[in-house]
C-alpha positions in Angstrom: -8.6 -0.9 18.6 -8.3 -4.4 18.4 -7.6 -4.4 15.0 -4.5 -2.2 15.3 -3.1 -4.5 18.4 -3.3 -7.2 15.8 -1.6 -5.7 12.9 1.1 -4.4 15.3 2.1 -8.3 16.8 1.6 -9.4 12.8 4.3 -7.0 12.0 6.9 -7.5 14.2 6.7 -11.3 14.2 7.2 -10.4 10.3 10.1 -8.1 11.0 11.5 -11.0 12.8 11.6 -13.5 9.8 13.1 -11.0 8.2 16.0 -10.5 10.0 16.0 -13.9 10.3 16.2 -14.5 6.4 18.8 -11.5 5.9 21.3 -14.3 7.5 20.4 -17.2 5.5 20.6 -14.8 2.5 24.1 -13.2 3.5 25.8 -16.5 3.7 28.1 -17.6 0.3 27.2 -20.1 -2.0 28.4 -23.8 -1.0 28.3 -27.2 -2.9 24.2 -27.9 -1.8 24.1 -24.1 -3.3 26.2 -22.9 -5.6 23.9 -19.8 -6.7 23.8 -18.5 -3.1 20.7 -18.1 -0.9 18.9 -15.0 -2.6 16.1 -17.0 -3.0 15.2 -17.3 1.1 13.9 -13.8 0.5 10.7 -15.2 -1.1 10.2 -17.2 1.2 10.3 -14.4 4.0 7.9 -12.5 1.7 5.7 -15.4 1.8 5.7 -16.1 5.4 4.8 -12.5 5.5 1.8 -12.4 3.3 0.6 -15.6 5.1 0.8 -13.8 8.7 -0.8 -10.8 6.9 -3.9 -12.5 5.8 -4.3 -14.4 8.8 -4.1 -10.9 10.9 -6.8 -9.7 8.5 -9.3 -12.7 8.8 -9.2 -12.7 12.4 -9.3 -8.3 12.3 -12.7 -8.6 10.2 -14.0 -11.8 12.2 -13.6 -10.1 15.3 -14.8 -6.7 13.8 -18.2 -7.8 12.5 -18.9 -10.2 15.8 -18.1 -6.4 17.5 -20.4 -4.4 14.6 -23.4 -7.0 15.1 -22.8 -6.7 19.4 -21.7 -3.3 19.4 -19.8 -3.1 23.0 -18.7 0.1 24.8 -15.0 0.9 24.4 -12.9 0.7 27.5 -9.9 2.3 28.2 -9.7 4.3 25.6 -6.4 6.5 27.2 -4.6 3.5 27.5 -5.7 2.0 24.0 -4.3 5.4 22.1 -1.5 5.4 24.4 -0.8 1.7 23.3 -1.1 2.4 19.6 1.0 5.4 19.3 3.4 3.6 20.8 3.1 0.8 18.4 3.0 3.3 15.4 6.6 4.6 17.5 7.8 1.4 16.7 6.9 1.1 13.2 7.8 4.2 11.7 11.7 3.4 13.4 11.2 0.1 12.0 10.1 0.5 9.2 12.3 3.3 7.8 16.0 1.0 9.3 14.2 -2.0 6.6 14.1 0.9 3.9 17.4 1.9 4.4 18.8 -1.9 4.9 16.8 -2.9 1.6 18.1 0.0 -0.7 22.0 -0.5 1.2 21.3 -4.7 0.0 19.4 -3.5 -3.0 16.4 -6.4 -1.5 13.1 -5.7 -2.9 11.7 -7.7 -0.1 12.7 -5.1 2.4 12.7 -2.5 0.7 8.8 -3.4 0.8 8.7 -4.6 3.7 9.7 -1.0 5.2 6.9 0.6 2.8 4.5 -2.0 4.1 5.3 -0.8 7.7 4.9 3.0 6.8 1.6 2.3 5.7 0.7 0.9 9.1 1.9 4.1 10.8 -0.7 5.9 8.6 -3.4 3.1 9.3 -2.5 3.5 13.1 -3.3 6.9 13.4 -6.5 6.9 11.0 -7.1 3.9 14.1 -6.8 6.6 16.8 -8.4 8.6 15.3 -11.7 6.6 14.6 -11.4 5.8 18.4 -11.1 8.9 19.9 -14.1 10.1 18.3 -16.2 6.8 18.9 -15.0 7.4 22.8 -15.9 11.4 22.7 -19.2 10.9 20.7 -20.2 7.7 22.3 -20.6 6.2 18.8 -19.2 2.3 19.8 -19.9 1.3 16.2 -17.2 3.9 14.7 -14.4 1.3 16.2 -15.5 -1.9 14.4 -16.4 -0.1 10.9 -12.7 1.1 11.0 -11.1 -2.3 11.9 -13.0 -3.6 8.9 -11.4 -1.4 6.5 -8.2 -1.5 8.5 -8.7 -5.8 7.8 -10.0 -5.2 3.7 -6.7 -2.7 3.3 -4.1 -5.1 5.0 -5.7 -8.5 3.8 -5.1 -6.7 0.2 -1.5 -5.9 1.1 -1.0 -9.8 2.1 -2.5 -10.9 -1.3 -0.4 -8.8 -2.7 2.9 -10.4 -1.0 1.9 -13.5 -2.1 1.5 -12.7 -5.6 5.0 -11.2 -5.5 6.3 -14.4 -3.6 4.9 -16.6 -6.4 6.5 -14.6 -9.3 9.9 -14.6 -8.0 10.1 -18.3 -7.7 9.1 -18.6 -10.9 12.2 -16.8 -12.2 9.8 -13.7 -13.3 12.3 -11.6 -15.5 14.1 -8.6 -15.1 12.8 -5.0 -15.5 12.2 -3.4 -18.3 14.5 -0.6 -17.4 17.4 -3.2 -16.3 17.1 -5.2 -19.4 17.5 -1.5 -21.3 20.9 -0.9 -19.6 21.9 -4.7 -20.5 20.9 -4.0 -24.4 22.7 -1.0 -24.1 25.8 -2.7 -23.1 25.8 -5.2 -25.6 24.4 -3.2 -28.8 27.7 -1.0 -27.8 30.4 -4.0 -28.2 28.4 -5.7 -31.0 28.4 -3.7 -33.8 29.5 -4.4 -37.4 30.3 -8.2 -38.0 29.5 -8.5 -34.1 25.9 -10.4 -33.2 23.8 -10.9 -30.0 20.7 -12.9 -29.7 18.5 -14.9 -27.1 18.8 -12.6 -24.0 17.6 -14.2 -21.0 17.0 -12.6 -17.4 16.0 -13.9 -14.2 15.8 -12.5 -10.7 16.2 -14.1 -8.0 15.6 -12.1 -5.1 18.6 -9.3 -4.9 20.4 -11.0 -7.5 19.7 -11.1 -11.4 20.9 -13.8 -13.8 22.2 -13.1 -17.6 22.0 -15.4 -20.1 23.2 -14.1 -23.9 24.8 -15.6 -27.1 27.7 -13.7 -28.5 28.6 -14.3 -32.4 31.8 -13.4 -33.5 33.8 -13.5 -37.2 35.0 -16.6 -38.0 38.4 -15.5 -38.7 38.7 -14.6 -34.4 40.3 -16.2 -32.3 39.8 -18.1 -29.3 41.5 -15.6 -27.1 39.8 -12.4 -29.0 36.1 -14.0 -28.7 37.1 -14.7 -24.7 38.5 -11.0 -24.3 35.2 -9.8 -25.7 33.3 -11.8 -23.3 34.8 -10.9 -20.5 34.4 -6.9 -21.2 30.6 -7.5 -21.8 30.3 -9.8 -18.6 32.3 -6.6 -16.7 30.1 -3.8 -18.3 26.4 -5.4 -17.1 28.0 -6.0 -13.8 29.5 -2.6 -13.6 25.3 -1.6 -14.9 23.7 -4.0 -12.6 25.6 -4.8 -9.2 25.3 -8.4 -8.0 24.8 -9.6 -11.4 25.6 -13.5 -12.5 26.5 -12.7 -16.4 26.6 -16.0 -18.7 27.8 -15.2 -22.5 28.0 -18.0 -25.0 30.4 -17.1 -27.9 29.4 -18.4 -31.4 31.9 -18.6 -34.5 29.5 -17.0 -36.3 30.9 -19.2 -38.9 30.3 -22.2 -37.9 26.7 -21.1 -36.9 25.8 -20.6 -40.4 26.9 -24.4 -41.3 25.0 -25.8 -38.3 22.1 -23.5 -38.9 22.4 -24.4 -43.2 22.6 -28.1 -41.7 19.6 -27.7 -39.4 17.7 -26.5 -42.5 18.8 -29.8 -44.6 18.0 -32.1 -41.8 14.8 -30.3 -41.4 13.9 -30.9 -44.9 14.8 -34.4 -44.6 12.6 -35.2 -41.7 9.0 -35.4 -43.3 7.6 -39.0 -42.2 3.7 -39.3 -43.4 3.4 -35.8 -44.6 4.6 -34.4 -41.1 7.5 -32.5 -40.7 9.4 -33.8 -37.8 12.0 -31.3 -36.2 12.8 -29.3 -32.4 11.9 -25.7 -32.7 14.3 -23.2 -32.3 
């Protein structure tokens, strides 16, 4: 029983940062933060997976001191009453996080909310390992529970922190988002039209678009930047709250930097070694 009390403080004090970080993220960009604040999201997730683990050392502390001194349950009416009303306030909480994270598109809350269903489902699997412990006088049913309850959400906290770690590292884009953005651009550039070196970042709700445009030499400034712009407004009209960076190449020109790269390459052999940046 403990071991749902526990879980249930853990997740409203994470539900709390949350709601907390949803401001910091829904303020605009300024001069210390020109980006935005997308990026306080990981740190919510990481708070999170922090408080998570912590709930889960102290569940399977507690548990085994309980398993190696088993102890008669008391109050076992109020203790169900207590955790269905927690599991109450989970199931309300965590579908409104859902619902806020697909209305924000924020995979943090969006998981978050999933996080908090699971609980519901851990909470009664809880009252149900004590109600049979109380009405078969088995004491040691409670503890072997809170120590699967602790494994389950210790691995759930893990978990968070893995997924706090990649996004500030600038992990990539999906696959399936990065299809929609090749998609876009194999439709404008065709023919004489080139696109190369596609980068994506996330970071939190918001993606980042980095890609090289090369145009006909004979173009003009004016035709290049038209081009540019209708890319930039089809992956934003694909992917909302996308930043979309296109760098337009005479392609041109390219050829006589790239044909002077070559020549400078070629030129840059000292002892044998071959001296040059790589591409």
């Amino acid at each position: 029983m403990l071991s749902d009390a526990l879980e249930g403080i853990i997740n409203l004090a994470a539900a709390f940062v949350v709601l907390i970080t949803l401001k910091i993220v829904e303020q605009p960009p300024d001069e210390s933060h020109q980006y935005g604040h997308d990026k306080a999201e990981y740190f919510s997730s990481g708070i999170e997976g922090v408080l998570i683990i912590i709930a889960a050392l102290a569940i399977l502390f507690t548990a085994i001191q309980r398993l190696l001194n088993p102890q008669p349950l008391e109050q076992i009416g109020l203790s169900l009453i207590l955790a269905l009303i927690a599991s109450g306030i989970n199931l309300f909480v965590g579908q409104l996080l859902i619902r806020t994270g697909k209305q924000h598109e924020s995979i943090t809350l969006e998981a978050d909310g999933k996080h908090l269903m699971s609980d519901v489902w851990t909470s009664v699997g809880v009252v149900l390992g004590v109600a049979v412990a109380g009405l078969t006088g088995l004491a040691w049913m409670d503890p072997i529970i809170a120590i699967l309850v602790g494994v389950k959400i210790g691995w759930e906290g893990v978990q968070l922190a893995r997924r706090t770690v990649h996004g500030l590292m600038d992990s990539t884009i999906t696959r399936e988002e990065r299809s929609l953005i090749e998609y876009v651009l194999d439709e404008h550039c065709q023919g004489e039209l080139k696109w190369h070196a596609l980068r994506t970042r996330q970071s939190g709700s918001r993606r980042v678009v980095s890609v090289h445009i090369l145009v006909p030499g004979q173009w003009t400034n004016q035709e290049a930047h038209d081009l540019a712009e209708h890319i930039e407004s089809d992956i934003r009209g694909q992917i909302p709250l996308c930043s979309v960076f296109t760098h337009v190449w005479n392609l041109s020109k390219t050829r006589v930097l790239l044909l002077t790269k070559i020549l400078n390459d070629r030129m840059s052999w000292r002892g044998g070694t071959m001296q040059h940046d790589t591409p």
